[in-house]
C-alpha positions as CSV (number, residue, x, y, z in Angstrom):
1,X,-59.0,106.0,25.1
2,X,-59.1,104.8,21.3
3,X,-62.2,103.1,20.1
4,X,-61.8,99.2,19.7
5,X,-62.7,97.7,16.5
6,X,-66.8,97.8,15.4
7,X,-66.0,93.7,14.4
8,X,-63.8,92.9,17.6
9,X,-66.5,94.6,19.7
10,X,-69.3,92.4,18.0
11,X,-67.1,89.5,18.0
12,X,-67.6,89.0,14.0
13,X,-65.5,88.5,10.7
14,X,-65.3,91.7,8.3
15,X,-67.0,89.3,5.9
16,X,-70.2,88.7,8.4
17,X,-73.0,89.5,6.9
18,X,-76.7,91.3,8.0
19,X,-78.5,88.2,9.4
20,X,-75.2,87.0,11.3
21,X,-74.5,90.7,11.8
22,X,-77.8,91.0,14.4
23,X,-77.7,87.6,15.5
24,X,-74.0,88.5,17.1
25,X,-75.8,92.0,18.1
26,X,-78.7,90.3,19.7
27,X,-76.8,87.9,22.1
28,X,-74.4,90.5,23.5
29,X,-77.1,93.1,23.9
30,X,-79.1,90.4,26.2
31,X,-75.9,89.9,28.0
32,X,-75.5,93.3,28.7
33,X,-78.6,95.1,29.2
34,X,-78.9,97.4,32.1
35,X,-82.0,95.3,33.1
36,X,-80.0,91.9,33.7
37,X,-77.2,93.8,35.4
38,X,-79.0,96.6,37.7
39,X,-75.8,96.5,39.7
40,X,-73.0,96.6,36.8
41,X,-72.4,100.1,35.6
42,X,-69.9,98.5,33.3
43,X,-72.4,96.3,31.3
44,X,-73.9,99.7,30.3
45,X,-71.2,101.1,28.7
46,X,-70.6,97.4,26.8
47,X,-74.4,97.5,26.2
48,X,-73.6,101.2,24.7
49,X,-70.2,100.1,22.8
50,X,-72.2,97.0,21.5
51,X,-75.5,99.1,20.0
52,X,-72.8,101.4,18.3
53,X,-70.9,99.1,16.6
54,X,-74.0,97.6,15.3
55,X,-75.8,101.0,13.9
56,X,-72.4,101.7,12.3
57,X,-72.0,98.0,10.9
58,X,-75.8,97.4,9.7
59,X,-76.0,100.3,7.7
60,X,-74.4,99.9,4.2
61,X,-73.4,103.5,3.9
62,X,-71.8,103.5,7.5
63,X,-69.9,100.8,7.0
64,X,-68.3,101.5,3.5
65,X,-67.0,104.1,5.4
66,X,-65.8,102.4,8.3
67,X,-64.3,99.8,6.4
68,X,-62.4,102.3,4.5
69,X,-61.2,104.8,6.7
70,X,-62.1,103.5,10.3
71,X,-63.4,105.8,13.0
72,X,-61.9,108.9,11.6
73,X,-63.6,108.3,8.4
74,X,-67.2,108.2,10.3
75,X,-66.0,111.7,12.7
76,X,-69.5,112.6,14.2
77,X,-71.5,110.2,12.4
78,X,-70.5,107.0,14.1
79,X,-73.6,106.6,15.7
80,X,-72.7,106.7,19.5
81,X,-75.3,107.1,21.9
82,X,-76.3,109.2,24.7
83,X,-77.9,107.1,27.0
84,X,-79.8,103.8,26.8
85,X,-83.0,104.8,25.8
86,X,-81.7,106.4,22.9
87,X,-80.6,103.2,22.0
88,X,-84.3,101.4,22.7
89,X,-85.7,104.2,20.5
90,X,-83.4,103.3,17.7
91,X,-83.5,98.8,17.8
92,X,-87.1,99.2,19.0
93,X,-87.9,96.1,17.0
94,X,-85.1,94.3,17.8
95,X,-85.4,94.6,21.6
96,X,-89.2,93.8,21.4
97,X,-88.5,90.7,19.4
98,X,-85.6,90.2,21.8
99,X,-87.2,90.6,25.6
100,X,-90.7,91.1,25.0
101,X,-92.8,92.7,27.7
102,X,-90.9,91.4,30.4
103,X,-88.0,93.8,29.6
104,X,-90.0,96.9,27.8
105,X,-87.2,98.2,25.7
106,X,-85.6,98.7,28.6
107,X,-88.0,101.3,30.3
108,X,-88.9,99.1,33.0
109,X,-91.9,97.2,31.6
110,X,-94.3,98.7,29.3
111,X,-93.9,102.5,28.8
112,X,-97.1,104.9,30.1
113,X,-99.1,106.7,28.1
114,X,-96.9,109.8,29.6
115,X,-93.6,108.3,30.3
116,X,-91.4,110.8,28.0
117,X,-90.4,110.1,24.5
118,X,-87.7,110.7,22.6
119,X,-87.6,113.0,19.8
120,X,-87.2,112.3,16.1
121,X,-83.7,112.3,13.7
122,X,-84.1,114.7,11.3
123,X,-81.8,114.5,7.8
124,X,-81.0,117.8,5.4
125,X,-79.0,117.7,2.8
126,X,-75.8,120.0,2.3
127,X,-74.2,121.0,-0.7
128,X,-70.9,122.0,-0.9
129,X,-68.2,123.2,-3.2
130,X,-64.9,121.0,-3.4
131,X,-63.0,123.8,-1.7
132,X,-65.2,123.8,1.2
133,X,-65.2,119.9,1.7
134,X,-61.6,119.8,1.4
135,X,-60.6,122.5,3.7
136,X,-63.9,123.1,5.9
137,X,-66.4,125.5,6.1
138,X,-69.4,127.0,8.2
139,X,-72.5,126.3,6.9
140,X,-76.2,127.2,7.5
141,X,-78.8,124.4,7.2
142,X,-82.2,125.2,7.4
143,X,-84.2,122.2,9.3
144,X,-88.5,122.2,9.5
145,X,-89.7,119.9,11.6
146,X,-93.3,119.2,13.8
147,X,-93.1,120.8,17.1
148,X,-95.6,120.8,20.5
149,X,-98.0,123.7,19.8
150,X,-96.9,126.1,21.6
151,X,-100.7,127.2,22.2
152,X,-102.1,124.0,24.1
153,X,-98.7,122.8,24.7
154,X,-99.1,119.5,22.7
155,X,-102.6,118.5,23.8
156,X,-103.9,119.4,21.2
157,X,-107.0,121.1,23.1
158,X,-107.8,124.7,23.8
159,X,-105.3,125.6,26.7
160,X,-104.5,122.7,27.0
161,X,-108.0,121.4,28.9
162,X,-108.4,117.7,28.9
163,X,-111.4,115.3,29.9
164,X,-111.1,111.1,30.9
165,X,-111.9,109.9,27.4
166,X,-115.8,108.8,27.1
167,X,-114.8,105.8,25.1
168,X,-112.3,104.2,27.4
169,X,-113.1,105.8,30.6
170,X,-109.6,106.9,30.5
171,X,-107.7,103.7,30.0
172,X,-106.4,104.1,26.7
173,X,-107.8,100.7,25.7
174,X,-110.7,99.5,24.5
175,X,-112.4,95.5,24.4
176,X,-113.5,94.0,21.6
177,X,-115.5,90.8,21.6
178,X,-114.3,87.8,19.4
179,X,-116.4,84.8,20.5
180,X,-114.4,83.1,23.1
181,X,-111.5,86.0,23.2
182,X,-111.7,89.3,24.5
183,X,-109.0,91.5,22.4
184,X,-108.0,94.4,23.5
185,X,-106.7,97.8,20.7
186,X,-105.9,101.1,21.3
187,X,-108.6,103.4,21.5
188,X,-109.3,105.1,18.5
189,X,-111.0,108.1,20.1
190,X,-108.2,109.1,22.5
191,X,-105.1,106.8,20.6
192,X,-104.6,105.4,23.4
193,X,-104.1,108.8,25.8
194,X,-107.0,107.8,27.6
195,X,-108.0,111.9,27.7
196,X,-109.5,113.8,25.0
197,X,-109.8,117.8,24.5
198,X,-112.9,119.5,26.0
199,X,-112.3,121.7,23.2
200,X,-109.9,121.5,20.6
201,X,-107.2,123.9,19.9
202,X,-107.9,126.6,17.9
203,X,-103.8,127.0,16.2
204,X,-103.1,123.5,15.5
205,X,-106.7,122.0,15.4
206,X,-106.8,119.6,17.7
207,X,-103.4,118.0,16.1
208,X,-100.9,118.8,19.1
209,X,-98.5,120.5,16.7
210,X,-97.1,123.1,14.8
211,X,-94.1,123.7,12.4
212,X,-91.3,125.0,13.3
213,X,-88.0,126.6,10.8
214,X,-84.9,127.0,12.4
215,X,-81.4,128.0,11.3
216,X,-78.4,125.2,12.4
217,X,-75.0,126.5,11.2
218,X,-72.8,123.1,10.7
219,X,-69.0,123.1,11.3
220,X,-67.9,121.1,8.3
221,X,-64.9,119.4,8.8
222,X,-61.9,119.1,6.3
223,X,-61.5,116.1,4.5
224,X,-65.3,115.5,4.2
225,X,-66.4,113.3,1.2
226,X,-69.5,113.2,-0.6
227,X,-72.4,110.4,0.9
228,X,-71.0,110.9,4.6
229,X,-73.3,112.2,7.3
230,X,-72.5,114.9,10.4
231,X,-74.7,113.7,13.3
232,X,-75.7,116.8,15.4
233,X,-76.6,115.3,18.5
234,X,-79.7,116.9,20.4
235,X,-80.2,119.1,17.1
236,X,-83.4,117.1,16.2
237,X,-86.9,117.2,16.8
238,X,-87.9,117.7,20.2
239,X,-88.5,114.9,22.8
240,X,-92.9,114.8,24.0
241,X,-93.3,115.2,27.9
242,X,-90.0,116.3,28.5
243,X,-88.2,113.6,26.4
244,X,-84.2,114.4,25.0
245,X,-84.8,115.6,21.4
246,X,-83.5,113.6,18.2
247,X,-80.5,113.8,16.1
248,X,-79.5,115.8,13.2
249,X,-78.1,114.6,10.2
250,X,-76.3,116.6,7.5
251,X,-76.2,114.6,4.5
252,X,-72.6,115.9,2.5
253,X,-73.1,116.6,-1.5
254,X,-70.8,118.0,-3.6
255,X,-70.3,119.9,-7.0
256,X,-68.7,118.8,-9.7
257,X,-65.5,120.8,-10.0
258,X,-64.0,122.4,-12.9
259,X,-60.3,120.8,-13.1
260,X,-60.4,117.7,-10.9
261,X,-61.8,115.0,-9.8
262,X,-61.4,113.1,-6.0
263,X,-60.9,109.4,-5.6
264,X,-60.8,109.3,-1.5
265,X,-58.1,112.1,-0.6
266,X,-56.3,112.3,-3.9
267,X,-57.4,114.7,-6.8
268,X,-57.2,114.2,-10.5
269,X,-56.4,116.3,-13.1
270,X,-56.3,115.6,-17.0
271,X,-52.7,117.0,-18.2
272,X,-53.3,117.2,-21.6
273,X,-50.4,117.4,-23.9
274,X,-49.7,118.2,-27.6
275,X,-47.4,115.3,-29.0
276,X,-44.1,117.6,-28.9
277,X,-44.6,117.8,-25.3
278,X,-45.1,114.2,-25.3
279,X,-42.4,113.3,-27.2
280,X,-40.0,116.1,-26.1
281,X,-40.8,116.0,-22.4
282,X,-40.3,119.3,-20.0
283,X,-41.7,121.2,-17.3
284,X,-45.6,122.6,-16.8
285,X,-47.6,123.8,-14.4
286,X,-50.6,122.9,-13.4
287,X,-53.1,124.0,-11.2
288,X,-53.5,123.0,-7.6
289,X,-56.7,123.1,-5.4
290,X,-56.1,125.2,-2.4
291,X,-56.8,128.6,-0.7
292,X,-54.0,130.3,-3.0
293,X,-54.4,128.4,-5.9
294,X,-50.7,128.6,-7.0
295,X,-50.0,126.0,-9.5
296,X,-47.0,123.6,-9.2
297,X,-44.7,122.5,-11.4
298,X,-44.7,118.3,-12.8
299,X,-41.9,117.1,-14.5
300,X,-43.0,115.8,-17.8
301,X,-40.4,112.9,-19.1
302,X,-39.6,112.4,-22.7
303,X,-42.0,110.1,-24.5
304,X,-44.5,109.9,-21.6
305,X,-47.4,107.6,-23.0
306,X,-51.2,108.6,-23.2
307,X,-52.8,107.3,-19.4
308,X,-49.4,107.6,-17.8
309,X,-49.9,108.8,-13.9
310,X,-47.7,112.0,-12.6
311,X,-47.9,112.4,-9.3
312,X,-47.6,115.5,-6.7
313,X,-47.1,114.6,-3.6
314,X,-49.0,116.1,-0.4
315,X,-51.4,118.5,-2.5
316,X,-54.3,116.3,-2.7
317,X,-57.1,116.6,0.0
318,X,-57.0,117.1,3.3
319,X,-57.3,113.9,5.8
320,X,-60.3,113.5,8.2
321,X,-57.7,112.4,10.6
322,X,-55.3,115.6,10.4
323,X,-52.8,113.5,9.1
324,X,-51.3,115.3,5.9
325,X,-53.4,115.3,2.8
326,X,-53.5,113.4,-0.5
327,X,-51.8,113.9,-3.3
328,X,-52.3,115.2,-6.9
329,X,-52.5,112.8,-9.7
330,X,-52.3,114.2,-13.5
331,X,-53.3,111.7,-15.8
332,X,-51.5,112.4,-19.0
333,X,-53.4,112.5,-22.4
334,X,-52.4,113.4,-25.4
335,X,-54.6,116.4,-27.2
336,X,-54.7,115.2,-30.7
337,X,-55.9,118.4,-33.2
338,X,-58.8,118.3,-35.1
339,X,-58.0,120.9,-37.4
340,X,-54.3,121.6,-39.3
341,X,-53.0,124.3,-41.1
342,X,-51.2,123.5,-44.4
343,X,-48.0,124.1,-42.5
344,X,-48.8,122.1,-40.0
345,X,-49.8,118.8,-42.4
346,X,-46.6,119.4,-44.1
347,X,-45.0,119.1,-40.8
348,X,-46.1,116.4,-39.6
349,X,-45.9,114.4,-42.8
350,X,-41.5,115.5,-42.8
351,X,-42.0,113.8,-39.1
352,X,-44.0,110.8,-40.2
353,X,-41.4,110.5,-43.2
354,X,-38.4,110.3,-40.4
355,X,-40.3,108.2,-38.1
356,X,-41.1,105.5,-40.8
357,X,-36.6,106.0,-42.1
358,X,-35.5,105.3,-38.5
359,X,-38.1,102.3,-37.8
């Protein structure tokens, strides 16, 4: 089934802008969350459509896209979500402005100290050649990211032997007197775990982690512009306590090319003519971006003017959507010499003598 519109779904003008944007996003997540309808499987799935049409349309760079190309434009990146945690862990600070404790962010009240928590995103950068993001490619991305240490899985003490922390007894908390309040903080000698290490870990040092490389090859679609993201689900750091692990996202860059330039699918080339080929008009070839390379032939007419457009159809880029590609515009400008041989002035000054007879 096709997507419906990111402003139809949030019930908002294409105009609408960030503080109307989450005021829209706020009262349909309330209507939908799982919490209020326990027995509605279908107001999870709105509560899921909602939350990605508002991470597409509240960020800047996401919604250029969308705007201009709709789903197919975002392919991968849209957002979507998993399950409704990953959502929580996303619009944390909306939901806790929005329910308070009385919903958690979803997790059933307020989350335990070992309840399971969902891994980081990560982001890399990509660079690519304007070959590869037209027609696709297989790249390798190298991501680092913090890890559990492998050695005290996470605990940060040695194997992984914990004690009830002295300073909280093992609550997590600690009180703090102010006069007539009693405020309670997290406890700075546990942060809140409410168990410390009986001796700390030799590999990590007591920190609970380690740094991990790993290789992620990336299928790169055709079509692909520069500033669009790939989101890699599950590719990102791992979850704690048996959490779902993060996202990946493969910022797109891409080299300057030799010949042309893109504007969306379409590819632009400076023809550059002498002023008999101007005048005169005829056939060239130019070059053509493409796993061949064969140029193509562009019909040059008589007394085409400097910035005039000639246009090839269908050997632009590829589109995102598999629907036929863009096409090849040659801007025409005339190459004006900066240097003449005598022959040449004399020439030209016959021709300038005609021009000024038949004027």
């Amino acid at each position: 089934m096709s997507k419906r519109d990111y402003y139809e779904v949030l019930g908002v003008d294409r105009s609408v802008g960030a503080t109307e944007l989450k005021k829209a996003y706020r009262k349909l997540a309330l209507q939908f969350h799982p919490d209020r309808n326990p027995d509605d499987p279908s107001a999870e799935e709105r509560f899921k459509e909602v939350s990605e049409a508002y991470s597409v349309l509240s960020d800047g760079e996401k919604r250029q896209i969308y705007d201009r190309y709709g789903h197919a434009g975002l392919q991968g990146n849209a957002g979507g979500f998993g399950n409704v945690e990953d959502i929580f862990s996303h619009f944390g600070d909306i939901f806790g402005d929005l329910f308070g404790m009385g919903f958690g962010g979803g997790m059933g009240g307020r989350r335990r100290r070992d309840a399971p928590m969902r891994g980081s995103d990560l982001r890399v950068p990509v660079r690519l050649s304007l070959e590869e993001a037209a027609f696709g490619c297989q790249k390798e991305v190298e991501v680092a990211y913090p890890a559990p240490c492998t050695a005290c899985q996470g605990t940060g003490a040695e194997k992984g032997e914990l004690i009830i922390c002295t300073a909280c007894q093992g609550a997590g908390q600690v009180a703090i007197n102010r006069g007539a309040f009693m405020l309670s903080s997290t406890c700075p000698t546990c942060r809140g775990r409410g168990q410390m290490p009986k001796s700390v870990c030799g590999e990590c040092e007591g920190s609970g982690e380690e740094v991990v490389d790993r290789t992620v090859k990336v299928q790169i679609p055709a079509g692909i512009d520069e500033g669009q993201n790939l989101r890699l689900a599950n590719q990102g750091q791992p979850g704690l306590r048996g959490g779902p692990p993060g996202h990946l996202f493969v910022a797109i860059e891409i080299e300057p090319h030799e010949h042309f330039k893109r504007e969306g699918f379409d590819l632009i080339y400076d023809l550059k003519l002498s002023f008999p080929q101007a005048a005169l008009g005829g056939e060239l070839e130019v070059p053509t971006l493409g796993p061949d390379d064969d140029p193509v032939s562009v019909k040059v007419p008589a007394g085409v003017q400097p910035g005039d457009h000639l246009v090839v159809r269908g050997e632009g880029v590829p589109r995102l959507d598999g629907r036929g590609r863009g096409d090849l515009v040659t801007l025409v400008q005339i190459d004006v010499p900066q240097k003449l041989s005598q022959k040449a002035r004399q020439l030209l000054a016959e021709l300038q003598t005609t021009f000024e007879q038949e004027s």
